[in-house]
C-alpha positions as CSV (number, residue, x, y, z in Angstrom):
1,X,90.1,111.8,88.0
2,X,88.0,110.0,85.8
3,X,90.1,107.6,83.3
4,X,93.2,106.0,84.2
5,X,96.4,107.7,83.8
6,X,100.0,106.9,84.5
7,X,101.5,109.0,86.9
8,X,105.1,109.3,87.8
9,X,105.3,113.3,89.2
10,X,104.5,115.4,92.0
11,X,102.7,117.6,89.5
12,X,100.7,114.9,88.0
13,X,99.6,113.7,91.0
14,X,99.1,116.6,93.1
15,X,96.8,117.4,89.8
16,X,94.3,114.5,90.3
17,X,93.6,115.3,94.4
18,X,92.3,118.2,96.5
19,X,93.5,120.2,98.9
20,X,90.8,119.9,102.1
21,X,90.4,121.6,105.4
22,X,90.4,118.7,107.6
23,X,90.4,119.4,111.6
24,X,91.5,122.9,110.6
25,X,94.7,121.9,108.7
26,X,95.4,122.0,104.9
27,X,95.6,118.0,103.8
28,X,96.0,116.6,100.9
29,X,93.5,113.9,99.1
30,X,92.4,111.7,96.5
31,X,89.1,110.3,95.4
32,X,89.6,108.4,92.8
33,X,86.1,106.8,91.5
34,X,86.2,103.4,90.2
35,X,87.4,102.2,86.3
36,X,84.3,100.2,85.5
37,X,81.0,99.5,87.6
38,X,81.6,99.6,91.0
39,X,81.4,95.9,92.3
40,X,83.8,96.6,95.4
41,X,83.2,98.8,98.4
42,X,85.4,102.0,98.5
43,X,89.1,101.5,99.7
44,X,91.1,103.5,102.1
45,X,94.7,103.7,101.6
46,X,97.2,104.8,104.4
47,X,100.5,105.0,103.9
48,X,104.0,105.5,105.7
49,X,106.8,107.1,107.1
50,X,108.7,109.1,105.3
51,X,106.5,109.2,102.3
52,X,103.2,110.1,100.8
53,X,99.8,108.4,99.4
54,X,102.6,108.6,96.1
55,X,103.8,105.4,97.1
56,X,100.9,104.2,95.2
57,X,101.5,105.7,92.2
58,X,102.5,102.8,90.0
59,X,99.1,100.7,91.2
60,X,96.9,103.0,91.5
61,X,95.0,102.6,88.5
62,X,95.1,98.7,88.7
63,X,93.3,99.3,92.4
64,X,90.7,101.3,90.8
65,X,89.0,99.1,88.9
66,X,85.6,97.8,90.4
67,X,85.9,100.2,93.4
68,X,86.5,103.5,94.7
69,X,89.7,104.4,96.3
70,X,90.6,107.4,99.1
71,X,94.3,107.9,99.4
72,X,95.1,110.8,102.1
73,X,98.6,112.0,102.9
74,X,98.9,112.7,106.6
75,X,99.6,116.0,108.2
76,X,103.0,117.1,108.3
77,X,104.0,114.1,105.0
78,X,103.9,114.6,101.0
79,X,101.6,117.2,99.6
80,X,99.9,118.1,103.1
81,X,100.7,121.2,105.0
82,X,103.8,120.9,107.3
83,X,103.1,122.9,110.2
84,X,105.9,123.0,113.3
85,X,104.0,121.1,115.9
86,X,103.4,118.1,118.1
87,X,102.3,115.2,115.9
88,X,100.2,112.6,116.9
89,X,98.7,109.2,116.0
90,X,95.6,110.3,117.4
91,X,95.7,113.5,115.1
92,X,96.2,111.6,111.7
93,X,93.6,109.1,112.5
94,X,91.4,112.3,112.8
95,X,92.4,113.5,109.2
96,X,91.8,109.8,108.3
97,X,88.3,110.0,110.1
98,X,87.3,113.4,109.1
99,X,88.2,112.8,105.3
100,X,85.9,109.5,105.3
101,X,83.3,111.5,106.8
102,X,83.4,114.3,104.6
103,X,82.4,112.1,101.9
104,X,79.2,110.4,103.3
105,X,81.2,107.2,104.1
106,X,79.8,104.9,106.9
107,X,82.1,101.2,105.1
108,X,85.0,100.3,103.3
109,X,88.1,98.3,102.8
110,X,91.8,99.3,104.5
111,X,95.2,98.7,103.0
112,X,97.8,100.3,105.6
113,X,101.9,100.4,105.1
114,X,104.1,101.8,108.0
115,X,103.1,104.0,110.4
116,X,99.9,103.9,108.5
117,X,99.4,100.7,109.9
118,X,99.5,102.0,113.4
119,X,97.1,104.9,112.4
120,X,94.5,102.2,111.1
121,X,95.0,100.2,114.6
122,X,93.9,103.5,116.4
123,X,90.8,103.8,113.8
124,X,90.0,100.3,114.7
125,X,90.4,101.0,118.3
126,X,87.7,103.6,117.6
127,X,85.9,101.0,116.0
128,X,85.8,98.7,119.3
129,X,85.2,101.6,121.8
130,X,81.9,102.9,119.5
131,X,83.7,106.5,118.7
132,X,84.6,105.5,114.8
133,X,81.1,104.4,113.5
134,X,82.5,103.0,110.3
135,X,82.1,99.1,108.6
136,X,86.1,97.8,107.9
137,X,85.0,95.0,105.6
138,X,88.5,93.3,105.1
139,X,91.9,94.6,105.5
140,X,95.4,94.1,103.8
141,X,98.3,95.2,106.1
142,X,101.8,95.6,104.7
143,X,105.1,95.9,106.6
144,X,104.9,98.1,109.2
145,X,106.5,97.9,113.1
146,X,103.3,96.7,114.6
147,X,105.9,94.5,117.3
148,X,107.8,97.6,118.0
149,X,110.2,95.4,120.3
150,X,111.1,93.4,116.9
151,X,111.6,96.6,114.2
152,X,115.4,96.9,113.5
153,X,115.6,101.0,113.3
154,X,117.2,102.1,110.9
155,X,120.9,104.8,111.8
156,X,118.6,108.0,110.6
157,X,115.5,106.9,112.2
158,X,117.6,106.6,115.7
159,X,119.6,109.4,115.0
160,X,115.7,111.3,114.3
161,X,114.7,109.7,117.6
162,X,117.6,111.3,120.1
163,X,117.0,114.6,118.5
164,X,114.8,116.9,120.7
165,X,111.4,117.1,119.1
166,X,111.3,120.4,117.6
167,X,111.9,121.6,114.0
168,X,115.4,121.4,112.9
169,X,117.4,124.4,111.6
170,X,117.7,125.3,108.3
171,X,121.4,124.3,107.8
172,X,120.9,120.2,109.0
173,X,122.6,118.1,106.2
174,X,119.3,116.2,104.9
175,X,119.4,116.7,101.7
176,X,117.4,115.0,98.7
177,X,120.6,112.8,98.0
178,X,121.1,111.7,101.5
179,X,116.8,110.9,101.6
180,X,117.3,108.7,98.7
181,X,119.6,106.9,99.9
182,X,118.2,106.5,103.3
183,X,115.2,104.7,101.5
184,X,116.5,102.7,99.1
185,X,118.5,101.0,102.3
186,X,115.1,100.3,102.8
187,X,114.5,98.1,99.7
188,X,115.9,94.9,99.2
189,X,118.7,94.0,97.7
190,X,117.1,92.5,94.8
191,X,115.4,95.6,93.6
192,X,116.1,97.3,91.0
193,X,115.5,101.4,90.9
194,X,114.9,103.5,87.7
195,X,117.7,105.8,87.4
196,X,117.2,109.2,88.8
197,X,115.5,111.3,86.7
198,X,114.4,108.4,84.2
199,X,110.0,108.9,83.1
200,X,109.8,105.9,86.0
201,X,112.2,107.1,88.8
202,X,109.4,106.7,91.8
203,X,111.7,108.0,94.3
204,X,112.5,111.0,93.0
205,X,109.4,112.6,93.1
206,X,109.2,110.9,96.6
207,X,112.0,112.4,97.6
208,X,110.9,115.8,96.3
209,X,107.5,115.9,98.4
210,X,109.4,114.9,101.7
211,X,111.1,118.1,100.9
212,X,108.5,120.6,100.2
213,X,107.7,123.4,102.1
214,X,110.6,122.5,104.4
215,X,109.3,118.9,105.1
216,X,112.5,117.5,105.9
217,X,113.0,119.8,108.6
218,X,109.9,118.4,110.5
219,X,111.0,114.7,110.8
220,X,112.2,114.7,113.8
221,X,108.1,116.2,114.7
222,X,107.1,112.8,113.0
223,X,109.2,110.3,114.1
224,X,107.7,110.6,117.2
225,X,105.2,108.4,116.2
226,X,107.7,105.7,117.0
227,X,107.5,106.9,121.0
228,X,104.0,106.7,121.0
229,X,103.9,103.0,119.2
230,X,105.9,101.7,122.0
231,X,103.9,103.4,124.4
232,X,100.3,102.5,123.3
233,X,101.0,99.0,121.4
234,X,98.4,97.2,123.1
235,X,95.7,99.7,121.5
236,X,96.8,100.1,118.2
237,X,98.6,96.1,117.7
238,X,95.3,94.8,119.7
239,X,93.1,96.4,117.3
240,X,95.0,95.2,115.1
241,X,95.0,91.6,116.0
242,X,91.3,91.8,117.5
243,X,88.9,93.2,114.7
244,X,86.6,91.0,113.1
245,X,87.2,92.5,109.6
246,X,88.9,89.4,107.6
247,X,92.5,90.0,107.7
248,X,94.8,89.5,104.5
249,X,98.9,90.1,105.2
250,X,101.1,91.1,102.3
251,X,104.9,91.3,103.8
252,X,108.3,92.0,101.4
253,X,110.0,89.6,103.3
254,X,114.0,91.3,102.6
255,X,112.5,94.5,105.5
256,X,115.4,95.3,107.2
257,X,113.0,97.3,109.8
258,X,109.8,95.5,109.8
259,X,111.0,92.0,110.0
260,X,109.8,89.0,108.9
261,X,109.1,87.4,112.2
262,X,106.4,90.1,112.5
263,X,104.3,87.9,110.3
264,X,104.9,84.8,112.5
265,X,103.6,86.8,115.3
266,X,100.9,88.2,113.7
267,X,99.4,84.9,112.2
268,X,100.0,83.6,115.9
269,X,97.6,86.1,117.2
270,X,94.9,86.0,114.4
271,X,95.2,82.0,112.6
272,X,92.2,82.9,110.1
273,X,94.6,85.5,108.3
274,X,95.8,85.1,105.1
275,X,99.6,85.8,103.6
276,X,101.3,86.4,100.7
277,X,104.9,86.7,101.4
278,X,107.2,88.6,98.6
279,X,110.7,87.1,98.4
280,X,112.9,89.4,97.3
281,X,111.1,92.2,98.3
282,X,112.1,94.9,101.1
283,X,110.4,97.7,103.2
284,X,108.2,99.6,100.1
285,X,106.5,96.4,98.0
286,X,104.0,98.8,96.2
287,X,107.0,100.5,94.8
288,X,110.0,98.0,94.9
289,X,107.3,95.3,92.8
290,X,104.5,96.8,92.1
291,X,102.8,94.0,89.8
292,X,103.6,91.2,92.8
293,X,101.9,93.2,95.4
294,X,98.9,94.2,93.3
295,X,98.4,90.9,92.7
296,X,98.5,90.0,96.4
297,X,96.9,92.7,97.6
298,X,94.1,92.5,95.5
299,X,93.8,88.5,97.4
300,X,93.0,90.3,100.2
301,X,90.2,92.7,99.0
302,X,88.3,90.9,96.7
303,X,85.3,88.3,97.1
């Protein structure tokens, strides 16, 4: 991936990544070198549940420019392989880890979403206890449940939560209609999707990598991740709250899951952060408004 390109497929941006063994599983990343000199350290991008690193599509190129960015779909999510098994935190914070190492990488810059949030809590965790010997110059975090008490669940992710964590047979009603839906609940009621099937429909292709290989069939695997946040808050929110690295917030303040008070209570525990909040924005703001959270991401990861 050497020029910037548009892309709005599964096929077009499967076609710009690699396939890597990473902690002997079959994951799917991006290297994307910078568009221009490279003025900015390298940028790790980790994104969330239900979705993909293709939540980034639309800003990808726009991040690109003076720096280096690794996007990574986690096991189990988008592109990656979807094996029937246990998932943990811990285990996608490895992926994270081992794809970082695999490229000589010892400091960069985080931007987290959702559960990836959580998963960059546990890498700074690592941070703190000496096991993740990696720099975090600055981070932007984006609407995510890191005050698990405050999230607002959503019907399907409860109904995920009180099914038995196993692989769900082949005949469960989740279909690609009923996924669409479920996320554009998500989004707020201000925002305005392409029409399926239109050259900038984002949540179509979305939709269809949730799907593959029989992804949807795992979610009640991943949702777990959910258990395990309310379980292990103090690690992955302290981290959170605790690491040096400058802080920069960037919250679509219509969530319906990852509420606005989560800001207040995050600003409460670290005052030196900086926010941007996006009115009229909901759960996805790289997708729902691209241009306003490029513009107040990039606050956060620039000089």
């Amino acid at each position: 991936m050497s020029t910037a390109t548009h892309i709005s497929t599964t096929a077009g941006w499967e076609a710009v990544g690699q396939h890597r063994e990473l902690c002997g599983h079959r994951v799917f990343t991006i290297d994307a070198p910078s568009i221009g000199p490279e003025v900015h350290e390298p940028l790790l991008i980790l994104h969330g549940f239900p979705t993909s690193s293709f939540d980034y599509a639309a800003v990808l190129d726009a991040l690109r420019r003076g720096r280096r960015v690794l996007l990574i779909d986690g096991l189990g999510y988008g592109l990656s392989a979807k094996p029937d098994m246990h998932y943990t935190l811990a285990l996608q914070a490895d992926l994270a880890a081992a794809f970082v190492a695999s490229l000589g990488l010892t400091r960069l810059a985080l931007l987290t979403h959702d559960v990836g949030d959580t998963v960059g809590g546990e890498l700074l965790a690592r941070r703190a206890d000496g096991t993740w010997p990696v720099e975090v110059t600055r981070r932007v975090i984006t609407n995510g449940s890191i005050y698990i008490e405050q999230a607002h669940l959503t019907d399907g992710q409860q109904l995920l939560l009180s099914l038995p964590d196993e692989k769900l047979p082949p005949n469960i009603p989740v279909t690609a209609a009923s996924l669409r839906r479920t996320l554009g609940d998500t989004f707020s009621p201000a925002t305005t999707l392409a029409p399926e099937g239109s050259p900038d429909d984002l949540l179509g292709p979305t939709v269809e990598q949730i799907m593959r290989d029989d992804g949807h069939l795992v979610l009640t695997r991943l949702i777990r991740y959910i258990e395990e946040r309310r379980e292990n808050q103090e690690r992955f929110t302290g981290a959170i709250e605790s690491d040096p690295s400058p802080l920069h917030i960037v919250w679509g303040m219509d969530d319906p899951i990852a509420v606005p008070s989560m800001v207040d209570t995050l600003t409460a525990a670290r005052p030196d952060a900086t926010v941007v909040r996006l009115e009229g924005v909901g759960h996805y703001p790289m997708v729902e408004a691209p241009d306003r959270f490029l513009a107040a991401a990039l606050l956060g990861l620039s000089d």
